[in-house]
C-alpha positions as CSV (number, residue, x, y, z in Angstrom):
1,X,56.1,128.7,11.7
2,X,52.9,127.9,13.1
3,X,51.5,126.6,10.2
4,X,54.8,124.5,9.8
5,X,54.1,123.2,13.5
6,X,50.5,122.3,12.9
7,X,51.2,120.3,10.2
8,X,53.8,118.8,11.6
9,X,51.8,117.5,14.9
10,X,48.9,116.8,12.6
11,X,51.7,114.4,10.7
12,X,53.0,113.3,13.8
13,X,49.9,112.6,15.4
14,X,48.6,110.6,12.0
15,X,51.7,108.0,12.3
16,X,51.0,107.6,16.1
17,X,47.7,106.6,15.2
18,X,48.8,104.1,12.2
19,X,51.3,103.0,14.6
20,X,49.0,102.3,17.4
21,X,46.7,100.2,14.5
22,X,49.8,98.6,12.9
23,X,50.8,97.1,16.3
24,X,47.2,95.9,17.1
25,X,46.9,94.4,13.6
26,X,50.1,92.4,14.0
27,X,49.1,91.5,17.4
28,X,45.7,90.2,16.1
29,X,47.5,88.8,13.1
30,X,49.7,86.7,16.0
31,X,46.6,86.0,18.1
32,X,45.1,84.6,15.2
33,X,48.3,82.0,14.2
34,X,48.6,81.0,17.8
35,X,45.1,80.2,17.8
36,X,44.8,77.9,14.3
37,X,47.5,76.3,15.7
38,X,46.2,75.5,19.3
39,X,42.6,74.5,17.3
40,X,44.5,72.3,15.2
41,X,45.5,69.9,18.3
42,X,42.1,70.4,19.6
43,X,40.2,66.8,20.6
44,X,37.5,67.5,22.5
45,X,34.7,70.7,21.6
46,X,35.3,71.3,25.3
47,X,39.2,72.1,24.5
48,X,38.4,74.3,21.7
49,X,35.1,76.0,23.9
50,X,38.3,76.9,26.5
51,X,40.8,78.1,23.6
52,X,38.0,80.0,22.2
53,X,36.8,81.9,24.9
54,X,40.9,82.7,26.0
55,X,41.4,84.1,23.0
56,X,37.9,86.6,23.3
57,X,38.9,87.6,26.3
58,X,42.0,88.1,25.2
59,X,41.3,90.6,22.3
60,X,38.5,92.8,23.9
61,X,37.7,94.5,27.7
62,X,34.3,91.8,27.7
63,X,32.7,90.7,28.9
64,X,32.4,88.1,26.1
65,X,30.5,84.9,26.0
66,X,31.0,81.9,23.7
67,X,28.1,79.1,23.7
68,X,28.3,75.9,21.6
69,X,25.1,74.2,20.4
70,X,24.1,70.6,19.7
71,X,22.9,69.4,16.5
72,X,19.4,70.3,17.4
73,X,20.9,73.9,17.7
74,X,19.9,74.5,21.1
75,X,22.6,76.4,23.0
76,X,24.1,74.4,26.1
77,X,23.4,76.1,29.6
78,X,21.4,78.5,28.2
79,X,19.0,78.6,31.2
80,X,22.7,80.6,32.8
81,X,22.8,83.1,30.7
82,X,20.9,86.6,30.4
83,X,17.7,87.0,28.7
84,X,19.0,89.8,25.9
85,X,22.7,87.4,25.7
86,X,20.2,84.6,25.0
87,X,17.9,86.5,22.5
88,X,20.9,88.0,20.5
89,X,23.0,84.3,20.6
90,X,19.7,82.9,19.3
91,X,19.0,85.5,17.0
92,X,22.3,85.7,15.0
93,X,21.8,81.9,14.7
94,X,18.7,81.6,12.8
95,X,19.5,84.5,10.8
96,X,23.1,83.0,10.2
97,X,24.6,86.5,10.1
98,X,26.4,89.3,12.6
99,X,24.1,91.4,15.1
100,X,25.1,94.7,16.4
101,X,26.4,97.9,16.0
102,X,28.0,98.5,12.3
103,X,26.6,95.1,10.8
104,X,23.3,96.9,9.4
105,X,21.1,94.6,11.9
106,X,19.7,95.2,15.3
107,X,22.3,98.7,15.0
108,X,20.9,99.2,19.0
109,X,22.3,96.4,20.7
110,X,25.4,97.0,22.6
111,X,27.6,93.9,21.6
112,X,27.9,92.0,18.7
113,X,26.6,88.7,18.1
114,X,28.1,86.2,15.9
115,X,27.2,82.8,14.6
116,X,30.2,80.3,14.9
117,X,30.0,78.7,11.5
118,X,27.6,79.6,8.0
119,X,23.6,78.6,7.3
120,X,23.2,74.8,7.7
121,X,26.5,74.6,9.8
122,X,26.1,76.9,12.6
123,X,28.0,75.0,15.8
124,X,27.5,77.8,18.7
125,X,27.5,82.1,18.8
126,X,29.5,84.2,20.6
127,X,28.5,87.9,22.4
128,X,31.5,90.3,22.0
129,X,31.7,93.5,24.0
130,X,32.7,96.6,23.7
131,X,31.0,96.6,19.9
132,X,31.7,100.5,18.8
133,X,30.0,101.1,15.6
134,X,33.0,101.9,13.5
135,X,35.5,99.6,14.7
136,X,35.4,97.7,11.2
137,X,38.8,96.0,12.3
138,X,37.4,95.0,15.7
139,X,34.4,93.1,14.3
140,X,36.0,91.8,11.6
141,X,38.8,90.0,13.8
142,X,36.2,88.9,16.1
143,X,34.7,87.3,13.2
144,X,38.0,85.8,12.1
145,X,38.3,84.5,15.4
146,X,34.6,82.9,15.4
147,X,35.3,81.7,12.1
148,X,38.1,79.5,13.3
149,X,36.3,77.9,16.3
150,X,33.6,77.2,13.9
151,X,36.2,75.2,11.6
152,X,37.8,73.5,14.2
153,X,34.5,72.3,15.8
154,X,33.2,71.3,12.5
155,X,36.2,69.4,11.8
156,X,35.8,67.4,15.2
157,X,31.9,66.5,14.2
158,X,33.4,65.5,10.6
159,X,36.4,63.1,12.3
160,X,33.6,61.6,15.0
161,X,31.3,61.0,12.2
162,X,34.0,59.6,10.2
163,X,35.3,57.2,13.4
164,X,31.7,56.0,14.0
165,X,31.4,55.0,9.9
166,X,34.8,53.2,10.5
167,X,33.3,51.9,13.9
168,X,30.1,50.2,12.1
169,X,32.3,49.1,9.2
170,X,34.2,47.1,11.1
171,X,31.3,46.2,13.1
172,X,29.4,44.6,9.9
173,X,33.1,43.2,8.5
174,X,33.5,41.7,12.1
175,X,29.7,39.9,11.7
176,X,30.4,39.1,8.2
177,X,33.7,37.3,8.7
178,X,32.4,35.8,12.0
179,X,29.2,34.1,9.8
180,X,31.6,32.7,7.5
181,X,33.4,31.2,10.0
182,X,30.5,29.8,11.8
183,X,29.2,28.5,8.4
184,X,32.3,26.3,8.3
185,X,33.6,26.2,11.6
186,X,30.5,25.2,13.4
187,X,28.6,23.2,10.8
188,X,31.2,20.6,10.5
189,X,31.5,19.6,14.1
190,X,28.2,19.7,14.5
191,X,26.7,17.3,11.8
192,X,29.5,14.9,13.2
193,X,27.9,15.1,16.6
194,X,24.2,14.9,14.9
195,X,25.4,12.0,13.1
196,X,27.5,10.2,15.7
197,X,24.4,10.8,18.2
198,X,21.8,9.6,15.9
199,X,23.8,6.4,15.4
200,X,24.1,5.4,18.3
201,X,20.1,6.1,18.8
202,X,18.8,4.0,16.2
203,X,21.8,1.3,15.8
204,X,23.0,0.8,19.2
205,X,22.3,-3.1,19.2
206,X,24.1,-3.6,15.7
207,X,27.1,-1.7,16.7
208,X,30.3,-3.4,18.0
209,X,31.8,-1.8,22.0
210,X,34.6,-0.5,20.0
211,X,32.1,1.0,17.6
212,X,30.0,2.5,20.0
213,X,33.2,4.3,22.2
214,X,34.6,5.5,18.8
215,X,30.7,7.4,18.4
216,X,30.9,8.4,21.6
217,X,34.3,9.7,21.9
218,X,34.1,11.5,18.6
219,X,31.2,13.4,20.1
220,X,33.2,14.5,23.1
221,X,36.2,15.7,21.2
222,X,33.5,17.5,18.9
223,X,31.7,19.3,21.9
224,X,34.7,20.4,23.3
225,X,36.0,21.6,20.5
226,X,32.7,23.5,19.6
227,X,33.4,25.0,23.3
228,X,36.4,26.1,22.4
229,X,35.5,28.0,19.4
230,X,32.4,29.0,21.8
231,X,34.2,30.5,24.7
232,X,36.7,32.6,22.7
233,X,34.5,34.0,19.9
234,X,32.5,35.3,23.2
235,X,35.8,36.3,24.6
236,X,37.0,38.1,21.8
237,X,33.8,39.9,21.3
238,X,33.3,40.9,24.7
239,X,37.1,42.3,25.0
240,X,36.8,44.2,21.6
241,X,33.9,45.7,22.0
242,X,33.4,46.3,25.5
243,X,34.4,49.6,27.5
244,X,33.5,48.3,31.0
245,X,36.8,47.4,33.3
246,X,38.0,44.0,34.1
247,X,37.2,42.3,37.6
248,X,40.8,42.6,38.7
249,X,42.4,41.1,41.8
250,X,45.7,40.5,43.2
251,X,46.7,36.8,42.3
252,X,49.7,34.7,42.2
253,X,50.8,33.7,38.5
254,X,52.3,30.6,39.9
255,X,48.5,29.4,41.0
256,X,47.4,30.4,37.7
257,X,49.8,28.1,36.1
258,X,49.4,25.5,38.6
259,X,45.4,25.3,37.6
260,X,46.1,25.5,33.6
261,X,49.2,22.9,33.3
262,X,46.4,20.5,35.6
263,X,44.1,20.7,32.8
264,X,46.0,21.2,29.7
265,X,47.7,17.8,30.7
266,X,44.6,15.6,30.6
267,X,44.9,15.9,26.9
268,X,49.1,15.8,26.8
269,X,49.8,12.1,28.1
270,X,53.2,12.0,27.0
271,X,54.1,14.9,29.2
272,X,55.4,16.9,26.9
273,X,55.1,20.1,28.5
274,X,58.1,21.7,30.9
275,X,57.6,24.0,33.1
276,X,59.9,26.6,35.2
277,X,58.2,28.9,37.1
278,X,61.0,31.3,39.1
279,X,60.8,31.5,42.9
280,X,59.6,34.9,44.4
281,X,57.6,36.4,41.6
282,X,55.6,39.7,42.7
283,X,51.5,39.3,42.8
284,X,49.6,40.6,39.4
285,X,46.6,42.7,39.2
286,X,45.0,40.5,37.1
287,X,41.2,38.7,36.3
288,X,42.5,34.5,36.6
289,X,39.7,33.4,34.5
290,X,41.4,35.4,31.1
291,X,44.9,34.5,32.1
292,X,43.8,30.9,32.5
293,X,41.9,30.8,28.9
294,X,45.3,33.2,27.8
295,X,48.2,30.7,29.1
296,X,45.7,27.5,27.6
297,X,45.4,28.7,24.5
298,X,49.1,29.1,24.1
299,X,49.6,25.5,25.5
300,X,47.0,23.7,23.2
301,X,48.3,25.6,19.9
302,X,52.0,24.5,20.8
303,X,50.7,20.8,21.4
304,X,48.8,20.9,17.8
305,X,51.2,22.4,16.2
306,X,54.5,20.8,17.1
307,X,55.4,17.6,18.4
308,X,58.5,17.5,20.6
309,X,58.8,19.3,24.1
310,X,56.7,23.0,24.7
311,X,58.8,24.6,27.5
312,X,56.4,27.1,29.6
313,X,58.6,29.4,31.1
314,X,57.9,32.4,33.6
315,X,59.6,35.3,34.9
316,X,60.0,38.8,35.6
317,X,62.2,42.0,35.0
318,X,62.1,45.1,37.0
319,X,58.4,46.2,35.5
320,X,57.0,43.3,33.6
321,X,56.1,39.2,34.0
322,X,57.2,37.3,31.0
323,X,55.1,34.3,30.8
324,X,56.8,32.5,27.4
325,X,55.3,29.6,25.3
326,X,58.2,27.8,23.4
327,X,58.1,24.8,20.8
328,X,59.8,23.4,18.3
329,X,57.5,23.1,15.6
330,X,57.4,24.5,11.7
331,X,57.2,27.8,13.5
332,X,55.7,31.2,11.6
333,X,56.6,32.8,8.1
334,X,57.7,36.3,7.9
335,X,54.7,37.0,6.2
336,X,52.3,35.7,8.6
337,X,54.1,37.3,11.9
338,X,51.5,39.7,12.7
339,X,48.2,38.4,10.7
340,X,48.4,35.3,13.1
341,X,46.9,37.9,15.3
342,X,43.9,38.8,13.3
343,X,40.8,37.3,13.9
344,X,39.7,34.0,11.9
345,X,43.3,34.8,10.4
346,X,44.8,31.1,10.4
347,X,48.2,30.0,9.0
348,X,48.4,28.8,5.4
349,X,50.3,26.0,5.8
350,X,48.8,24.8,9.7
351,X,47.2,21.5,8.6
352,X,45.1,21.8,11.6
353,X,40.9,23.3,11.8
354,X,40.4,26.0,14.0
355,X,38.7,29.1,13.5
356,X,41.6,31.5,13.8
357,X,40.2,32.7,17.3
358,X,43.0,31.7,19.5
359,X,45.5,34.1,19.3
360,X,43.7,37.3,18.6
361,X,41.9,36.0,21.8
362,X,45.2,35.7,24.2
363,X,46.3,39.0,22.7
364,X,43.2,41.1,23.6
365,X,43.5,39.4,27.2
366,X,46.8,41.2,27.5
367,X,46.2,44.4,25.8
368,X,43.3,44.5,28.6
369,X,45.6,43.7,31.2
370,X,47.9,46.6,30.2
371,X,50.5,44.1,28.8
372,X,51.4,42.9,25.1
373,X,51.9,39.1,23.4
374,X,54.3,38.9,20.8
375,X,55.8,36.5,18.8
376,X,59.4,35.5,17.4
377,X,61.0,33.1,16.1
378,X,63.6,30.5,17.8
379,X,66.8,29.4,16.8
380,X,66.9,26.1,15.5
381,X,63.5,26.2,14.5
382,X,60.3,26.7,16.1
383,X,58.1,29.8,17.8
384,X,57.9,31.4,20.9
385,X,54.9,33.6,22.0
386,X,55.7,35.8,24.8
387,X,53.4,37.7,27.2
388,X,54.3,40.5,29.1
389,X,52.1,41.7,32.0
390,X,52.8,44.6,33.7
391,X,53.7,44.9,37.4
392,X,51.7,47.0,40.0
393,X,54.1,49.1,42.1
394,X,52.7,48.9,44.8
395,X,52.5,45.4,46.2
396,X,50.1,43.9,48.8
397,X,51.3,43.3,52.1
398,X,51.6,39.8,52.6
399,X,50.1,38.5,55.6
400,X,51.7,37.2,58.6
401,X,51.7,33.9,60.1
């Protein structure tokens, strides 16, 4: 009977123990999931430096320390951390390969030290504690976990690197596209002006009154055009590539209107345009100058491109201003509903020069303003761009009399 009862608590005692290390398998099986799938939804090395040192602390007493290096593989705040912690991260990095107790180098220390990632792709090192010598399962879920930060760090390098080839691609595509339109765009006007200019320099006394306004009005409608094209190429440029904020200020839309209808109309003598403005509308954060160049550009394409009335109407729901652009001209394809938005993207059938500018222009102006421009057609023929700007909640307080 004793012998019975010794094996029996030997038995016993056997499946407690394969108990006890089935449980904290599973749970570091568990850990592990949880963890791939927080990496995976990881955007910033800062986000996966956090989940990274949770989950160490997590699986073992500590104290555990996790350091990410740059691409010169020096460790950041390394002037914070212990001399040995900084030897040992170090270490394990040039050598590529586990330190510590049960890895069969530097068997003295008393942690491990593990590079996050192989040779030639090593992104940090971590410092595990406690690091028995035969917990095999220990260091090797440590290095499972290790293994994982260094994937998902890698994969963030890989998708930044991958951003910034897309970045200059479009950069260079931008440059090139812009140099074709300047080629043809900028040339022609130009050489009119040249011409006109040297015409009137070297025949002035042969040339009729009639003659000599005709020169000289062709080279003001040529220089203003070549403005034009000038301010929104700069325009566009400056609001697609530029991260610094806009010089915003509380303004009155109905002042911004006033001040573009006064000069749009010095090229609209037949009054064409109609304006309703509502009564009441709430102030805009806003910078005037790109809401002016916005509302004009909307106003000269509908007075190129059509030839009855362009009704400019604005107004405003419970969190937007509408400011809409109507005419009743051959309006927009299907086709060509969103590419009239594209830079130097101009419409087959327009029958007008341009360089394809003013629209990607006035839409960048409201995507900077927090707002959107859009475009649909009308019934009965025609197009109406629509600009939607967003309201601030908090209004000004108007000041008394």
């Amino acid at each position: 009977m004793l012998v019975v009862a010794l094996v029996i608590s030997h038995l016993a005692t056997g499946i407690r123990r394969e108990s006890v290390m089935a449980r904290l398998s599973e749970r570091r099986a568990r850990q592990l999931q949880a963890l791939s799938t927080d990496l995976a939804n990881a955007a910033s090395p800062a986000e996966v430096l956090s989940l990274g040192q949770q989950a160490l602390d997590a699986a073992f007493v500590g104290p555990c320390t996790l350091v990410l290096a740059n691409d010169a593989q020096e460790l950041a705040d390394a002037a914070a951390l212990p001399g040995p912690v900084l030897d040992g991260l170090r270490c394990c990095m040039t050598e590529a390969a586990a330190l510590g107790p049960g890895t069969g180098r530097w068997p003295g220390l008393n942690a491990w030290y593990l590079p996050l990632g192989d040779k030639g792709r090593i992104v940090g090192a971590a410092c595990v504690r406690p690091a028995p010598a035969g917990d095999v399962d220990g260091r090797e879920h440590a290095q499972a976990l290790c293994a994982l930060l260094a994937q998902a760090l890698w994969r963030l390098r890989l998708s930044a690197s991958v951003l910034a080839a897309q970045s200059e691609m479009q950069r260079h595509q931008l440059q090139s596209t812009f140099l074709a339109a300047v080629s043809h765009d900028l040339r022609t006007p130009l050489a009119a002006i040249v011409g006109a200019a040297s015409s009137l320099q070297t025949q002035r006394d042969r040339l009729t009154q009639p003659d000599q306004d005709r020169l000289l009005g062709s080279i003001i409608n040529e220089a203003s055009y070549l403005s034009n094209v000038t301010e929104n190429t700069l325009q566009f440029v400056r609001l697609s590539n530029s991260a610094q904020e806009l010089r915003r200020d509380w303004e009155s839309i109905e002042e911004v209107v006033g001040a573009v209808l006064a000069h749009v109309r010095q090229h609209d003598p037949q009054r064409r345009i109609k304006s309703k403005v509502a009564s009441g509308l709430p102030l805009i954060k806003a910078d005037p100058v790109l809401l002016a160049q916005m509302l004009g550009n909307l106003l000269d394409n509908a007075l190129k491109y059509s030839d009855g009335t362009v009704d400019l109407t604005v107004g405003a729901d419970d969190r937007a201003l509408i400011v809409a652009v109507k005419d009743r001209g051959p309006g927009v394809s299907e086709a060509e509903q969103e590419s009239i938005f594209e830079p130097y993207a101009r419409g087959e059938q327009s029958g007008h020069r341009g360089a394809g500018l003013g629209l990607a222009v006035c839409r960048a102006i409201a995507a900077a303003h927090g707002g959107r421009l859009t475009f649909r057609r009308r019934a009965g023929g025609g197009s109406c761009f629509s600009a939607s700007l967003p309201i601030e909640a908090q209004q000004p307080e108007k000041d008394l009399p």
